[in-house]
BAPA-574323 format. One record per residue (C-alpha): residue number from 1; residue in one letter; x, y, z. Coordinates in pm, 1 decimal, always signed. Layout:
// BAPA-574323
[NUM, A, [X, Y, Z]]
...
// end
This chain:
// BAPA-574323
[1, X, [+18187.1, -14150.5, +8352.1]]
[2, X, [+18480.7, -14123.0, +8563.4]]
[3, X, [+18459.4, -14212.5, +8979.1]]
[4, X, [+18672.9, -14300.5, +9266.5]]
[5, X, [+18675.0, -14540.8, +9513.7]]
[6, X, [+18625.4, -14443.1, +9889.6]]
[7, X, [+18788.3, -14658.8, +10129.6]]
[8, X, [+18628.2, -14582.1, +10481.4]]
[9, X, [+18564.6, -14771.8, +10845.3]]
[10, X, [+18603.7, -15061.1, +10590.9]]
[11, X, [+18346.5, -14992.1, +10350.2]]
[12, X, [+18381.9, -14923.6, +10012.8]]
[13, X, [+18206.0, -14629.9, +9818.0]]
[14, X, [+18191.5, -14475.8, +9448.3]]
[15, X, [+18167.0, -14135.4, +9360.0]]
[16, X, [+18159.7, -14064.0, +9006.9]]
[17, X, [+18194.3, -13735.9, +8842.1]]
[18, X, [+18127.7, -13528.1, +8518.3]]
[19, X, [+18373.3, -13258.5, +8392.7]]
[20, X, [+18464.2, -13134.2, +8743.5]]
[21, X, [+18682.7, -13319.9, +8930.5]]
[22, X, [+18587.3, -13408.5, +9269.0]]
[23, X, [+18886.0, -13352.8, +9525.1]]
[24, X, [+18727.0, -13462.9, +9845.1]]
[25, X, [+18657.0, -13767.7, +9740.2]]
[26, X, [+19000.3, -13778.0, +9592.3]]
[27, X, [+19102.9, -13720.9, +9925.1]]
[28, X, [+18944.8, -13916.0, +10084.4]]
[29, X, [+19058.5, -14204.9, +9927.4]]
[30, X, [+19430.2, -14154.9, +10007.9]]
[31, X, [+19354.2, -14069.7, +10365.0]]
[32, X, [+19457.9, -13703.9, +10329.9]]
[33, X, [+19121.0, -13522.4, +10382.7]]
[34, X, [+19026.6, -13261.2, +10661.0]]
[35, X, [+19179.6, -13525.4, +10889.3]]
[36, X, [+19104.0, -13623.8, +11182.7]]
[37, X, [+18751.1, -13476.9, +11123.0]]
[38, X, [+18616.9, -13843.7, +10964.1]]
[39, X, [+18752.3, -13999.2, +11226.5]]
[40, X, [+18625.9, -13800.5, +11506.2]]
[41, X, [+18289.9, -13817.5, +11359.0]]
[42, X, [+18290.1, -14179.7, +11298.6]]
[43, X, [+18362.6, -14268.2, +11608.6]]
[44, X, [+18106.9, -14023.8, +11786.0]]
[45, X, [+17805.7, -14169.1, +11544.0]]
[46, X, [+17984.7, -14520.3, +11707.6]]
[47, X, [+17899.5, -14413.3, +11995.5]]
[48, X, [+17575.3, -14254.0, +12017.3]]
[49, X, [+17395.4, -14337.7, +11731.7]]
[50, X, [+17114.7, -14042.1, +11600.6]]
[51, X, [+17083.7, -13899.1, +11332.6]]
[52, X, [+17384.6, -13710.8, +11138.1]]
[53, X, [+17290.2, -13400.6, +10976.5]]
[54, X, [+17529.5, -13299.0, +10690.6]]
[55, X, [+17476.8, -12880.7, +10626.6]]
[56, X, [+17668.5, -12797.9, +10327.3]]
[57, X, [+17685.8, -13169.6, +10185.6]]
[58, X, [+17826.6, -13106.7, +9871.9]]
[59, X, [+17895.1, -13427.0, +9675.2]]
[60, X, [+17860.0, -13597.3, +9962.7]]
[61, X, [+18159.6, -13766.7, +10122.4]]
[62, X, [+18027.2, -13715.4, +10436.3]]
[63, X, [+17705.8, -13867.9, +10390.2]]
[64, X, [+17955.7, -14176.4, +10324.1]]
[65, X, [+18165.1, -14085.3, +10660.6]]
[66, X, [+17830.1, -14161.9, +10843.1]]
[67, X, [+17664.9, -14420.6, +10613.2]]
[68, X, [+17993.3, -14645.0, +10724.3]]
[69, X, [+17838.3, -14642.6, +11092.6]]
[70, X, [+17567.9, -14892.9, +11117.6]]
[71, X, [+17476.5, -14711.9, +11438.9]]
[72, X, [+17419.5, -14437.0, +11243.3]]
[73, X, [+16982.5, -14452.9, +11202.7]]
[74, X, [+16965.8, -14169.5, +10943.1]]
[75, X, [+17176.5, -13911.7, +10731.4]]
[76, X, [+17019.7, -13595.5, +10660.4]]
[77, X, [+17209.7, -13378.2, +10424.3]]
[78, X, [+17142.0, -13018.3, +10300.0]]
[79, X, [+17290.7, -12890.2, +9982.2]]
[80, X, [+17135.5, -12587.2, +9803.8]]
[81, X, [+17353.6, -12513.4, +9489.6]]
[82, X, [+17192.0, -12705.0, +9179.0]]
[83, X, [+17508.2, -12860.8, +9011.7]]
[84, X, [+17654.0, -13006.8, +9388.2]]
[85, X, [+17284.8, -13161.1, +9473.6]]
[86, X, [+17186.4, -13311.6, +9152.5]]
[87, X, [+17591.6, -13496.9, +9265.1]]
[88, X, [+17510.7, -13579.3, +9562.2]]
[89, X, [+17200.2, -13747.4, +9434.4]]
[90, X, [+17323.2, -13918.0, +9165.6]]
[91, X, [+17640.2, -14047.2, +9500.1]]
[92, X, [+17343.3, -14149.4, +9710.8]]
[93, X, [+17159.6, -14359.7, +9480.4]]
[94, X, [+17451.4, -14510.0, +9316.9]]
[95, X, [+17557.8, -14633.8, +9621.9]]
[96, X, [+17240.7, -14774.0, +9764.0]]
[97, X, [+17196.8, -14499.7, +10061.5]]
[98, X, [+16819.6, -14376.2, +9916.2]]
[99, X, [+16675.5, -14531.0, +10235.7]]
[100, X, [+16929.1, -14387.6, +10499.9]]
[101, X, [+17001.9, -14031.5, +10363.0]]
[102, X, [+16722.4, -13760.0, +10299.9]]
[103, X, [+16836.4, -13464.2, +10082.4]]
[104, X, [+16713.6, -13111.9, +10077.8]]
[105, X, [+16788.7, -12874.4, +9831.8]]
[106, X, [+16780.8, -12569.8, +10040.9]]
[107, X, [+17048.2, -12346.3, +10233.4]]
[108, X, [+17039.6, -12326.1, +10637.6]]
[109, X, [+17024.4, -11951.5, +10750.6]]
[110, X, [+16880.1, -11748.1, +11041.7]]
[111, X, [+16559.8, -11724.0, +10845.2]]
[112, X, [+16335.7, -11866.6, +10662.1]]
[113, X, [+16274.9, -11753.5, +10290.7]]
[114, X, [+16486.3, -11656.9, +9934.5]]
[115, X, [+16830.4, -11549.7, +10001.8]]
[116, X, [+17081.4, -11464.2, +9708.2]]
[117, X, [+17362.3, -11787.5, +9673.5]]
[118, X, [+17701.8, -11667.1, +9560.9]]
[119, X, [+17937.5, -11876.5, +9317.9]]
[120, X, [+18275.4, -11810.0, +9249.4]]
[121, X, [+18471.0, -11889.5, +8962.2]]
[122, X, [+18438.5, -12243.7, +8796.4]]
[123, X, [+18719.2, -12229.9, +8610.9]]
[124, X, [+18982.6, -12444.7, +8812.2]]
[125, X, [+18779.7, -12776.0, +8721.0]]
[126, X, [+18663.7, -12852.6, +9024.3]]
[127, X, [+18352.3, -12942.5, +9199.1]]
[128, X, [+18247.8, -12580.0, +9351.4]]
[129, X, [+18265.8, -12615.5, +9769.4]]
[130, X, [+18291.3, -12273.5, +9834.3]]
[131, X, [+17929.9, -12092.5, +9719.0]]
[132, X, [+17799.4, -11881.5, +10014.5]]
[133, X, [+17498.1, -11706.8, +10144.0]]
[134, X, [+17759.5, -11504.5, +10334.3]]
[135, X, [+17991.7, -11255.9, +10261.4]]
[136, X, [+18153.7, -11332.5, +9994.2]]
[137, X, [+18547.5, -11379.1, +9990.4]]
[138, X, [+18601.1, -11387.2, +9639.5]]
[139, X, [+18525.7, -11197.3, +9315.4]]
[140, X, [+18164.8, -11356.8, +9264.2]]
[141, X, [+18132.2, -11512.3, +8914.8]]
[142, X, [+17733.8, -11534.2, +8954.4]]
[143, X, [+17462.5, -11596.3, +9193.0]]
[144, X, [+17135.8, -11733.8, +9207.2]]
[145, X, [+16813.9, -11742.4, +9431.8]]
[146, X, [+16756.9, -12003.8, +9665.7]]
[147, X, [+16531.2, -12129.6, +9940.6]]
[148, X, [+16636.3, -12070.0, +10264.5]]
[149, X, [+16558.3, -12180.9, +10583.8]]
[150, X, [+16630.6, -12209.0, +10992.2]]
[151, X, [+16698.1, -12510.0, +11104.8]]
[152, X, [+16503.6, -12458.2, +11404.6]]
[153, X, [+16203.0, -12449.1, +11128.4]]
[154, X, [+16208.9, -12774.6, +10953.7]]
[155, X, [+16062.3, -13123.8, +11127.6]]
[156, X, [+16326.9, -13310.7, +11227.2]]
[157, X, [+16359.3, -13669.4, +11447.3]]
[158, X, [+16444.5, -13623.3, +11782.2]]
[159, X, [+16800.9, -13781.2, +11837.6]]
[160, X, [+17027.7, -13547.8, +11573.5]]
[161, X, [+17390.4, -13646.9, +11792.4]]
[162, X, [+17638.7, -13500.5, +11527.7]]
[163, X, [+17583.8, -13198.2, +11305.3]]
[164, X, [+17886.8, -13094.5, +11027.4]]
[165, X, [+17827.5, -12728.2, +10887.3]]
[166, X, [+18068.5, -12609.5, +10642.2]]
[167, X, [+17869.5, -12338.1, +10447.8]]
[168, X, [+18197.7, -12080.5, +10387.8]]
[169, X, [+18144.9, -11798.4, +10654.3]]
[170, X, [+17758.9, -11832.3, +10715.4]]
[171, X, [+17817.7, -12054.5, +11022.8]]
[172, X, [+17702.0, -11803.7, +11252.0]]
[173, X, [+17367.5, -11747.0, +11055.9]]
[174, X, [+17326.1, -12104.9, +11079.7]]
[175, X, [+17406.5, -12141.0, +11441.4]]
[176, X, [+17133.5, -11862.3, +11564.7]]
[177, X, [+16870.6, -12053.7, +11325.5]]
[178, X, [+16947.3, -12367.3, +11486.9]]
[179, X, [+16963.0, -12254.6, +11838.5]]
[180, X, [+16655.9, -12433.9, +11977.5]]
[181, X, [+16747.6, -12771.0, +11792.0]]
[182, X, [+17058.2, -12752.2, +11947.1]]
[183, X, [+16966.0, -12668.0, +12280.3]]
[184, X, [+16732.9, -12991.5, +12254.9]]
[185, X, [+16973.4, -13226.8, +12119.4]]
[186, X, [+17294.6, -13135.4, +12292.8]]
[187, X, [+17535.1, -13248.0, +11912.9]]
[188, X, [+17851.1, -13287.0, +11893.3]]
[189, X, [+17910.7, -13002.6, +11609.4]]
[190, X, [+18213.5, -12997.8, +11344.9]]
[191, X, [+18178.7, -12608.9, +11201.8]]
[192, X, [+18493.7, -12484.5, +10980.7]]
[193, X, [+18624.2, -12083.4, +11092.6]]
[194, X, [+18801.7, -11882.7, +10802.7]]
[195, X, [+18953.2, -11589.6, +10822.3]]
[196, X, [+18671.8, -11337.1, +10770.5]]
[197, X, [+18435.0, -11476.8, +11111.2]]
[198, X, [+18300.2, -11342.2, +11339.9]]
[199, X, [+18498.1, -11492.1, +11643.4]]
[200, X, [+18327.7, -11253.0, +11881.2]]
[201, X, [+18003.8, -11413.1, +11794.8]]
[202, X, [+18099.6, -11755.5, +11785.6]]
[203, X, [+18239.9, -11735.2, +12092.1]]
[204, X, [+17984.6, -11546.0, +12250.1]]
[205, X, [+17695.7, -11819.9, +12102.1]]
[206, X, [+17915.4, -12110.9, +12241.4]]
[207, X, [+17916.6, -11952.2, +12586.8]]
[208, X, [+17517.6, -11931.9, +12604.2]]
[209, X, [+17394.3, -12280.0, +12464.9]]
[210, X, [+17717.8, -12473.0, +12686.6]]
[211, X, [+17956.5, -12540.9, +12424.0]]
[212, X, [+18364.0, -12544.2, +12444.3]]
[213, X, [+18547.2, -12474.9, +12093.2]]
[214, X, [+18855.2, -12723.7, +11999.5]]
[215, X, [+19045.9, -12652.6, +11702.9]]
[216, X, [+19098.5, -12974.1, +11460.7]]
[217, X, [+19484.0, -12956.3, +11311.8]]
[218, X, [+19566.2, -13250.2, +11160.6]]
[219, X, [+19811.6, -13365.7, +11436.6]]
[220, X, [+19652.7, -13228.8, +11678.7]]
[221, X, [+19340.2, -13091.1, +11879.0]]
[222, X, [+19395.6, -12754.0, +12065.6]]
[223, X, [+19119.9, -12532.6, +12301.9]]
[224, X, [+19150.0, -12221.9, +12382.0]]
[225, X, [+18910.3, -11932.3, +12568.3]]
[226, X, [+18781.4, -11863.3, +12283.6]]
[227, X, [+18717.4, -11905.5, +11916.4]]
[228, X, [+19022.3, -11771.1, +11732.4]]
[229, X, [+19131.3, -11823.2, +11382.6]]
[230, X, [+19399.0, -12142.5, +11272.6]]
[231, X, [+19542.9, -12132.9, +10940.7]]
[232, X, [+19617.0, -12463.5, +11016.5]]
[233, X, [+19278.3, -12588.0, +11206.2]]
[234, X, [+18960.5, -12480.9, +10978.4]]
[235, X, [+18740.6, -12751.0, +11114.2]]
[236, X, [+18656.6, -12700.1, +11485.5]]
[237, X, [+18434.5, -12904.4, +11736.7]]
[238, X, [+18224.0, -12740.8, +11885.2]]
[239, X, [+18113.3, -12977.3, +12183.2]]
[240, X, [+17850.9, -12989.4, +12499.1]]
[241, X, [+18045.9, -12929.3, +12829.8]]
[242, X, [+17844.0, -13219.6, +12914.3]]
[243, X, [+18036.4, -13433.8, +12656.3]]
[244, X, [+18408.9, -13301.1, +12670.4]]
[245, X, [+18547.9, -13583.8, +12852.8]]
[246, X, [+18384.7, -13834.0, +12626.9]]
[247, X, [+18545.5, -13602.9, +12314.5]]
[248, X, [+18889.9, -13587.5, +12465.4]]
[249, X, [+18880.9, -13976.2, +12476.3]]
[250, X, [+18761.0, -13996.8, +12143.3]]
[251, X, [+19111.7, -13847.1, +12040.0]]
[252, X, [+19304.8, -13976.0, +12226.7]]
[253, X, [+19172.2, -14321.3, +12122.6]]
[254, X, [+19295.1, -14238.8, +11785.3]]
[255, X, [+19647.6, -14111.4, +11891.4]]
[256, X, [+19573.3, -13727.6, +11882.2]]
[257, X, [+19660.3, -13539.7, +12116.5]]
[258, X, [+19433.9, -13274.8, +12291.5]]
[259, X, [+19606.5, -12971.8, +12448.5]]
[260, X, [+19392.3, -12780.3, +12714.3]]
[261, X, [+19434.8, -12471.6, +12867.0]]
[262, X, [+19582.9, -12541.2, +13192.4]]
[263, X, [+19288.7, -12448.5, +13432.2]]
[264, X, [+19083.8, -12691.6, +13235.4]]
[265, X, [+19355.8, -12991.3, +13284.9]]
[266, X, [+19033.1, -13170.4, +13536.7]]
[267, X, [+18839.5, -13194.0, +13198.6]]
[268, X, [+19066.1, -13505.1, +13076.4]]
[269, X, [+18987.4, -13714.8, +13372.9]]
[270, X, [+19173.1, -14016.2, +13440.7]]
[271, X, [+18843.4, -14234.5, +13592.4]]
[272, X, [+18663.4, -14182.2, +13261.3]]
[273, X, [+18613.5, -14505.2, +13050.3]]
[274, X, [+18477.3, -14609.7, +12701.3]]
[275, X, [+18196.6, -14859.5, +12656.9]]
[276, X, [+18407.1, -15180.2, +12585.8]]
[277, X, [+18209.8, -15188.8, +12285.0]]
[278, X, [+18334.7, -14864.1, +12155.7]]
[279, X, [+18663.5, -14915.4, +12268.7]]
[280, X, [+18661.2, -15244.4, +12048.0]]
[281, X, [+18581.6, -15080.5, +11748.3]]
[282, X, [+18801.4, -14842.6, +11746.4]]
[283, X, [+19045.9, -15138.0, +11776.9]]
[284, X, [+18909.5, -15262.3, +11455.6]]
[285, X, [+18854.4, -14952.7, +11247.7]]
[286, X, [+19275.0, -14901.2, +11334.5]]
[287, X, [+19330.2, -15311.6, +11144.6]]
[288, X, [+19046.1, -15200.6, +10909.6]]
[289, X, [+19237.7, -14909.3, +10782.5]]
[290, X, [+19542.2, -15111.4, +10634.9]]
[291, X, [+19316.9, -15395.2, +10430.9]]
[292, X, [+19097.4, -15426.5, +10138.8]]
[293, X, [+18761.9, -15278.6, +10156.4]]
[294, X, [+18417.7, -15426.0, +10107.5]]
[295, X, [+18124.9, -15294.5, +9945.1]]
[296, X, [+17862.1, -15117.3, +10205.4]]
[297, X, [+17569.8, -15445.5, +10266.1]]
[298, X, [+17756.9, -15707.6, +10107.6]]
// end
């Protein structure tokens, strides 16, 4: 069975593969993928330890992202369309994660219930990423019924500190199911924005529970007033006022630069400071990226 070899935070993962290639873990692997959204949330599960929560997990590459943190106390990961979760199973287990990740096999939404799951075309060989409870954006190829549920629903531990949602335009459901979770946890949040959102609504939702939008290009990290679509910035962070100092650095630790509106220049504060201990490791993951990899444990 053919698999590639992830290369992350120094660790060393496999993700094998039937008869659809997996191109995030392809990726991955030569450093071009979503960046700087593995970095970002590396470094924030560095920091703050939790619990990740992966909605939309696919094969599972981000399950890996985390799993590379030791900080990182557990890796919950939601993936509802059969073919992507029985690969993401087979990633976790082949890699040793059973203990650290928990999967469900159902889709986040603003209820809880059946909901109809809409596939696109298989045909280009790849493993599908883009099935939707929403709107679809595509000429459906089929669908299928799924269990649904809000987040705000299901029993979770009490210190989720990142969340990544990338469920192809049903962000918004998600984000009004997971209201109260959020509102008790205060995560960091990593949510991609196409073309057909609703930016009214995201932006009005981010205004009520606290949070300021940033746009994640690959060279860069831009806010704005509100959420607005990026051809070039799908993935956004979505982050607690709270914490938008502490984000800023986390950037600008890695060399990217953050460009604020100019009546929010006070947020990137001079007097703020890392943990030393943070600050060292993201010393080391920058000399980790250029050598060998070891296997996770060993």
């Amino acid at each position: 069975m053919p698999s590639v070899d992830v290369n992350f935070n120094g660790s060393l993962f496999t993700l094998k593969y039937d008869e659809a290639v997996d191109a995030a873990a392809v990726q991955v692997h030569s450093g071009s993928f979503e960046p700087p959204l593995p970095l970002l949330i590396s470094v924030i599960l560095n920091h703050f330890g939790g619990t990740f929560l992966d909605v939309g997990a696919n094969s599972g590459v981000y399950c890996l992202v985390a799993a590379s943190i030791a900080k990182c106390k557990r890796i919950i990961a939601f993936e509802p369309l059969p073919h992507a979760y029985e690969t993401l199973k087979r990633n976790i287990e082949d890699n040793g994660l059973t203990a650290r990740v928990d999967l469900r096999q159902v889709g986040l939404s603003d209820r809880t219930g059946t909901a109809k799951l809409s596939i696109p075309d298989p045909g280009h060989g790849l493993i599908q990423t883009s099935a939707t409870l929403g709107a679809p954006f595509y000429a459906v190829h089929s669908s299928l019924d799924i269990a649904i549920s809000r987040l705000d629903d299901i029993a979770l531990p009490p210190d989720i500190t990142v969340i990544k949602v990338d469920i192809e335009g049903h962000e918004p459901a998600f984000l009004r199911g997971a209201k109260d979770t959020i509102d008790k946890n205060r995560p960091i949040i990593f949510g991609e924005v196409l073309s057909i959102a609703n930016f009214a609504e995201l932006s009005a939702f981010l205004s009520e529970v606290g949070y300021v939008d940033f746009r994640l290009r690959p060279d860069m990290v831009l806010h704005d007033a509100s959420v607005v679509f990026d051809n070039e910035a799908w993935n956004h962070a979505w982050v607690p006022r709270e914490q938008v100092r502490f984000f800023i650095w986390a950037c600008e630790a890695f060399k990217i630069p953050v460009y604020l509106r100019h009546d929010v220049e006070a947020w990137r504060s001079p007097s703020f400071r890392m943990p030393p201990r943070v600050r060292r490791w993201v010393d080391t993951v920058r000399r980790r990226l250029a050598r060998p990899a070891a296997r996770p444990g060993r």
